[in-house]
N, C-alpha and C positions, 0 to 999 in steps of 0.2 A: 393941405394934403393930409390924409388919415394917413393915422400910423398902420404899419404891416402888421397883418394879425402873426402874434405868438404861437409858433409851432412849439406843437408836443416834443418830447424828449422819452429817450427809456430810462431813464435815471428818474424824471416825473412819474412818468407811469407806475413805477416798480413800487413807489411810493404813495400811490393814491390808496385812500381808504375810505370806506360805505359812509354813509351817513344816515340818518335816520328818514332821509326822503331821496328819493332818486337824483341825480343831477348830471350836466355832460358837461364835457371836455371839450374843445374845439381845436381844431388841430388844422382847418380851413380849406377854402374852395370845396366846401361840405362833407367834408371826414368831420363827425364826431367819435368820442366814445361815451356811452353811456354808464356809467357809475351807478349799478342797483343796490339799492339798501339792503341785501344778502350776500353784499360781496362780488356780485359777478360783473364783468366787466366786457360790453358786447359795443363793438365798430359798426357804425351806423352811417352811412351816407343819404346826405337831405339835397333835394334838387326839385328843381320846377318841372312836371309833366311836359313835353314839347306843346301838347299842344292846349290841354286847355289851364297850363299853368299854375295849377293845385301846388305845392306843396306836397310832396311825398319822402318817406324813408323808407332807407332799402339796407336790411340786413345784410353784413357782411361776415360776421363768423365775433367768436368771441376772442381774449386776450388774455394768456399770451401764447395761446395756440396759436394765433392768426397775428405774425408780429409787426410791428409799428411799421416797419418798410413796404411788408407784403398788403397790411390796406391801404398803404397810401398807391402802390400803383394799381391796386384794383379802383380806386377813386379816382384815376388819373385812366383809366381805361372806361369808366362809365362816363364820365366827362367828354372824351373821344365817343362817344355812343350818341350824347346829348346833342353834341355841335352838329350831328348829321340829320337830327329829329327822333332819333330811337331813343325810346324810353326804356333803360337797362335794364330793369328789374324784369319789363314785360322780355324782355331778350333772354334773360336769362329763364326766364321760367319755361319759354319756347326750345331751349337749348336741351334743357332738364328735363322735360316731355320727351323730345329727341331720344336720349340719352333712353331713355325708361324702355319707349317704344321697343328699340334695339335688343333689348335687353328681355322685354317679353314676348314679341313680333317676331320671333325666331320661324325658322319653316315648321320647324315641328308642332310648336305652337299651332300656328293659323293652319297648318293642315289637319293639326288632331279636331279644331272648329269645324275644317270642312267636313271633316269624313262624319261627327255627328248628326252634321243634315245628310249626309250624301246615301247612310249605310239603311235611312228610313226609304228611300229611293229606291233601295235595289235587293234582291234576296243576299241572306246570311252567305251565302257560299260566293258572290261575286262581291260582295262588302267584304269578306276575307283576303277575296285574291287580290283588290284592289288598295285594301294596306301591306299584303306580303310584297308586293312590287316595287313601294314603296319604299319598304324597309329593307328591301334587299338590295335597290339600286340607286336610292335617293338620299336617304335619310344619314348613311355612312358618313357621306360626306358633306351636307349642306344642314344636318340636324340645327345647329347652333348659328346658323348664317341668318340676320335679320332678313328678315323680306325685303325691305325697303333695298337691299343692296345683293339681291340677286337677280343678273343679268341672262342676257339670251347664250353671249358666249361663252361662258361659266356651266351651263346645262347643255351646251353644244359638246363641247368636251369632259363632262362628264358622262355623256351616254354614247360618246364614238366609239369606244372598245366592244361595248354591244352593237354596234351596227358593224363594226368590224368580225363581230363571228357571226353575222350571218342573222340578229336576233333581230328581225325586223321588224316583225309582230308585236314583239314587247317593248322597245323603244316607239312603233307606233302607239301603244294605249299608255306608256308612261308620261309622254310628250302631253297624251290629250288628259292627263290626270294634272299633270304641273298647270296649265292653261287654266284645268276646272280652280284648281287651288289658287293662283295669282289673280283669279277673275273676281274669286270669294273677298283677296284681300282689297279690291281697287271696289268693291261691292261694299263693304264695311268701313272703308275711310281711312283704311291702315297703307295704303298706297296711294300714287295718284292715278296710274295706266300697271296693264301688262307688258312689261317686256318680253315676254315667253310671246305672244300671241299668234308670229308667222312662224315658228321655230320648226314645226315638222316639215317646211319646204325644205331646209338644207341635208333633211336625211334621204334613203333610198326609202323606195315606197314599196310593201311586204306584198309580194303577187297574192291576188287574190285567191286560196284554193276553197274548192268546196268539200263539206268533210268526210273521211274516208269512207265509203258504204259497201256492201257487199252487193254483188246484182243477184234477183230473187230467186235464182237455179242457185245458188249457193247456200242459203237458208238450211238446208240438210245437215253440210256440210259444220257448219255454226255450231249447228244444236249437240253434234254428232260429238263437236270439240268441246265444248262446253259440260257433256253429260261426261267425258274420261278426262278431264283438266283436273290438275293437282291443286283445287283451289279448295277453301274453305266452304261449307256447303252456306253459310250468310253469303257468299261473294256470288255464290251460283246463284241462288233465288235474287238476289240484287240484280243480276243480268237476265235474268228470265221476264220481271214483273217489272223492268223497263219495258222490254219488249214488249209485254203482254197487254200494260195501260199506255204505252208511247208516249213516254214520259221524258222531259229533260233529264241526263244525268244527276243533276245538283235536285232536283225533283224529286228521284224514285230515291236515291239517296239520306232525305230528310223525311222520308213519309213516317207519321207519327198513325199509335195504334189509336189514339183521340180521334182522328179524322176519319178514320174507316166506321160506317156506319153498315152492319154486316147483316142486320135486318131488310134493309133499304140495297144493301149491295152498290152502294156508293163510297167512293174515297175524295172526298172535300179538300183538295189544296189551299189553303189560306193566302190570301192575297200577296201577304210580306215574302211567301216561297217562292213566287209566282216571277219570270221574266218580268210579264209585262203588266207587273202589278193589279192583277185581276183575279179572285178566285175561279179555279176550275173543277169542276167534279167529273168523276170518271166513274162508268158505270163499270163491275167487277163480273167479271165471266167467273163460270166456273173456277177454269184453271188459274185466272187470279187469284179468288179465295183459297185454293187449294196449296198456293204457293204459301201464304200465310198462315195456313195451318202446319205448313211444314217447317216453318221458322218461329211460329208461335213456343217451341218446348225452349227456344235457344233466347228470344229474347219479348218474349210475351209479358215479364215482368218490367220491361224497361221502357221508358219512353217511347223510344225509337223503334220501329220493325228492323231496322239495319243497324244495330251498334256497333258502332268504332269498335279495331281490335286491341286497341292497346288502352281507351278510355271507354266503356260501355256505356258508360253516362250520355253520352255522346253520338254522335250520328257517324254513319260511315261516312269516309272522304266523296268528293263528287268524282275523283278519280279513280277511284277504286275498280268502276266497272272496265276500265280504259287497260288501267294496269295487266288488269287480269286476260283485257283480249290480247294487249302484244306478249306476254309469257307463252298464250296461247300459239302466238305465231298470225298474229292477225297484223300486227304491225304494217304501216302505208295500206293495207288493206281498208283496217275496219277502227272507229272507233266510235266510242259507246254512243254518242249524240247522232251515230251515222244508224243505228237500231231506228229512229224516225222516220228517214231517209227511205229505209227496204221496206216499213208498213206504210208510209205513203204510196210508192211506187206499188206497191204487190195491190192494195187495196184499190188505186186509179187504175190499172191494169184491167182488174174482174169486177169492174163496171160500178162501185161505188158512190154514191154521189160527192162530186169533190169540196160541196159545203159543206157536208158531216166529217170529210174527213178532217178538215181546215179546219173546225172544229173540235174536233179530237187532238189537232195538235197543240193547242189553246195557240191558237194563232188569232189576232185581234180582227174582228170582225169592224170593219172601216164604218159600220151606222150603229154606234154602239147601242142607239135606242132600240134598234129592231134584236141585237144582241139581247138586249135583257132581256126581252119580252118574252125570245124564243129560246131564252135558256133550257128552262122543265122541259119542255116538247123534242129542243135538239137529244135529251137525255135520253128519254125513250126511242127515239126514233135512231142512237149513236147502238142500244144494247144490239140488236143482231148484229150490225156491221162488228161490231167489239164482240162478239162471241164469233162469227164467224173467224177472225183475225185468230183469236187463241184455237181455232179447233183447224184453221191453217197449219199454223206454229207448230202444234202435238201431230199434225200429220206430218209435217216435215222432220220432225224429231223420231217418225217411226213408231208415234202412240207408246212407247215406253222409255225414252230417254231421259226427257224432260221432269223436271223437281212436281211439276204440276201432274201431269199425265200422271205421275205415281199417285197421287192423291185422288185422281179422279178417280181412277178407275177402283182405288179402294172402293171411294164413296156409292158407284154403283154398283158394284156387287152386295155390298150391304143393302142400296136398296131393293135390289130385287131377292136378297134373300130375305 
């Protein structure tokens, strides 16, 4: 019968000293310690891989940080690991991955990855609203929660107090912003599924409204408020030269004096501004260009036709023309994206062709190849319908109201004198 292997001691240990070549200590059912020729003294556990039997050592911390009690039941817990077929060390490193994961898989994390892809997707101004949402209702409280352990009922009651006031519209696109983000993480291997995925069933669903517009005997009215409103005269031409090129809010907003090509009497939207990721060109009436020469002395040195008021550097907000119509008293009336809304309607009305119009509103032509083809041609053929639209507008306004109408009628009396 072999004798019982020699267990270590602390009174041994405390004792051990280097030698001029490494050597271990056995302390049994595979705890060593290693003994390095520098002094240092590191807990090593040797065992057989389950399954193809190798020979392996698995670091366990050094000594006497890590003391004689505390690795012998870590060697008595990987042993427990062994007997079941798990090979510890791969355990542990699977645990430590875990661990990591947690630790950088955070929401904020895998959402600042999404929104990277997401904000090349969509223009500047709905890539803004799409992390202010974020950070306004999500990130508060879920900033530092791993992905891996954020549930459906966790986001159910984080977003019930907004569907309790009524916010139904924003917990609908928050809902569908968490889904795009939980979808990125089960998409990259940082998750296995979405739990978000049915999540928008358990809220109410936001009525559908369509957005406020004015009907076309009204247009007078508009212009009338617009030419005696206490607004900044940037805010006024911003609502005019929507109107005038039928332009998204977040559109006429960002228009840069780069893309106006004022020989050509074309204004070039670049693709990235664009909803539906397509460049649009708008041919410039008169009273367009005339708007621009009236905002040229205010911000004709700066990027932007519309600079922010508080950052010039900067583009005016996409709500800027919004704000300015309810001050106005247009409120449930009218809001700025419903200015499409009255030049669709007024121009279908007085017999327009409704493919130029639908073209005007850069609305995606369904055969996109016949689209390209007949881009140049829709141009010329869009300029009278888009002049007759502004010389609409200046008659509604009474031929003197309007930022435009002022300009024009400088310009022709200069030509005829």
């Amino acid at each position: 019968m072999p004798a019982p292997a020699l267990r270590l001691s602390d009174r041994q240990l405390k004792a051990v000293k280097p030698a001029s070549k490494d050597y271990v200590l056995t302390d049994g059912d595979g705890l060593q310690l290693r003994v390095r020729s520098n002094g240092s003294l590191l807990w090593n556990f040797n065992y057989r891989e389950p399954v193809t039997k190798k020979r392996i050592n698995m670091g366990f911390g050094t000594y006497p940080e890590l003391s004689l009690a505390n690795a012998r039941k870590m060697a008595v817990e990987a042993r427990e690991l062994l007997a079941r077929g798990i090979d510890p060390k791969v355990q542990r490193s699977t645990l430590n991955e875990a661990k990591r994961a947690e630790n950088e898989h955070t929401f904020e994390n895998v959402a600042l990855a999404w929104f990277e892809l997401k904000k090349d997707s969509v223009t500047p101004a709905y890539a803004e609203d799409i992390w202010r949402s974020l950070a306004l209702h999500v990130l508060p409280s879920m900033k530092s929660t791993p992905l891996i352990k954020i549930t459906a009922p966790m986001v159910i009651e984080l977003l019930r107090p907004l569907e309790a006031k009524g916010s139904l519209e924003t917990v609908k696109r928050v809902t569908q912003r968490l889904n795009e983000i939980m979808t990125y993480g089960v998409n990259t291997g940082l998750i296995f599924s979405n739990p978000l995925s049915g999540i928008r069933a358990v809220f109410k669903k936001p009525k559908k409204e369509n957005m406020a517009a004015l009907p076309p005997e009204e247009l007078p009215e508009l212009m009338m408020e617009i030419a005696n409103a206490s607004i900044k005269r940037i805010t006024r031409c911003l609502i005019e030269w929507q109107l005038h090129t039928m332009t998204r809010p977040a559109e006429a907003a960002t228009t840069r004096w780069a893309d106006i090509d004022f020989e050509k009497r074309l204004w070039t939207i670049p693709a990235e501004r664009m909803k539906k990721r397509r460049p649009h060109t708008i041919p410039l009436t008169d009273q367009a260009l005339a708007l621009l020469e009236t905002v040229r002395p205010l911000s004709g040195k700066r990027e932007h036709v519309f600079p922010a008021d508080r950052n010039p550097r900067t583009h005016a907000n996409s709500q800027t023309a919004n704000m300015a119509l309810k001050r106005m008293g247009f409120q449930d009336r009218l809001v700025s994206h419903g200015l499409r809304s009255m030049a669709s309607t007024i121009l279908n009305e007085n017999g327009w062709d409704p493919e130029l119009i639908e073209v005007a509103l850069a609305h995606v032509d369904k055969d996109e190849v016949r689209s390209a083809y007949n881009r140049a041609a829709y141009i010329e053929r869009r300029r009278p319908m888009m002049a007759w639209w502004s010389e609409y507008i200046q008659q509604a306004a009474t031929g003197n109201l309007s930022a435009s109408a002022i300009n024009v009628s400088r310009d022709r009396q200069t030509s005829q004198a």
